[in-house]
N, C-alpha and C positions, 0 to 999 in steps of 0.2 A: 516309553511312549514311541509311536511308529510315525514318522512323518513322510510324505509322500512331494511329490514337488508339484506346484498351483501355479497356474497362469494365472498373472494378474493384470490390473490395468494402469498405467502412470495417471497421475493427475495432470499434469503439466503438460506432455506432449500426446496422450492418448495412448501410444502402443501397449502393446503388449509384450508382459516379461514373466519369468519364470524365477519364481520365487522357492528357491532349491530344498530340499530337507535338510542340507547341512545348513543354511543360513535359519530353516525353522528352527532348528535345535538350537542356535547361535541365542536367536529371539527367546527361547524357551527356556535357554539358563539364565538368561540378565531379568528375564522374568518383564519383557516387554510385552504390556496388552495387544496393540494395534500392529497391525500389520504393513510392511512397508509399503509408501503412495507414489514415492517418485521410482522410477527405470536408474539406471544408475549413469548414465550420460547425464538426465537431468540434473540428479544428486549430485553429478563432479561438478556442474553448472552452476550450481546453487552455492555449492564451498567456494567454487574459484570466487565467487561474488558477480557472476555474468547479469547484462541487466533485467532488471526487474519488468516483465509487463504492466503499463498501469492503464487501466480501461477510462480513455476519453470521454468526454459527455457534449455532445454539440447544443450549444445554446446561445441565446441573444445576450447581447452587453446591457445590463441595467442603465448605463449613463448614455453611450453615444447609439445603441442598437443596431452594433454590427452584431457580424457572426464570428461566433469565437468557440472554441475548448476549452473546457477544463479537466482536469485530474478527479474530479469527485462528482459525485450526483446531487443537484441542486435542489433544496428544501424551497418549501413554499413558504413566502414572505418573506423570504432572504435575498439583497441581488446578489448579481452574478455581474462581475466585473472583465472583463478583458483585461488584458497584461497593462495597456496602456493607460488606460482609467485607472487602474490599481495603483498603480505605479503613481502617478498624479496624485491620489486619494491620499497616498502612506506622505508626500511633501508639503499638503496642508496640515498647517498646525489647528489644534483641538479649539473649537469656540469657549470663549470662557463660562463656565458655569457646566461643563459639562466634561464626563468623568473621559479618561482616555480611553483609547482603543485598548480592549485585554490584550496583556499582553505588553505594552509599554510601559517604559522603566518609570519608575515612579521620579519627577523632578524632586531634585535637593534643594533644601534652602539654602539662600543665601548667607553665609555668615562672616558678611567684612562688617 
């Protein structure tokens, strides 16, 4: 089989890189489908563990109606908390008759 060397495009920083015949063939014996997405600065990026982008969402605080961030895109009928309210929210304990927050440790009985 004859491989020829392709410009491609990084996913991560956009340039453009050259994806060689000898690295096709590499792909071609381990018998990998997909073709590589990161530039290779990216990829030493990505093993050193350098940080992650995590895309912000500006929106209002459910309790006090500042403006805050979050790390995630907010669904409708869900609030959205500020760090501060959160924070206050997670130091009330649970009203009785009502199940915890997912996620919290289940309490033990008491056995004296």
């Amino acid at each position: 089989m004859e491989f020829i060397d392709r410009v491609l495009t990084c996913n991560d920083c956009g340039a453009e890189f050259i994806f060689t015949a000898g690295e096709q063939l590499f792909f071609y014996d381990k018998q990998f489908k997909n073709d590589p997405k990161h530039c290779k600065q990216c990829k030493a990026k990505r093993v050193r563990g350098g940080p992650r982008v995590r895309s912000e969402t500006r929106t209002t605080c459910s309790e006090c109606a500042s403006e805050t961030t979050v790390p995630f895109k907010p669904t409708q009928g869900r609030p959205v908390l500020c760090r501060s309210c959160f924070q206050k929210q997670g130091a009330k304990p649970t009203p009785a008759g009502q199940p915890p927050p997912e996620g919290a440790p289940e309490p033990t009985p008491d056995r004296s």
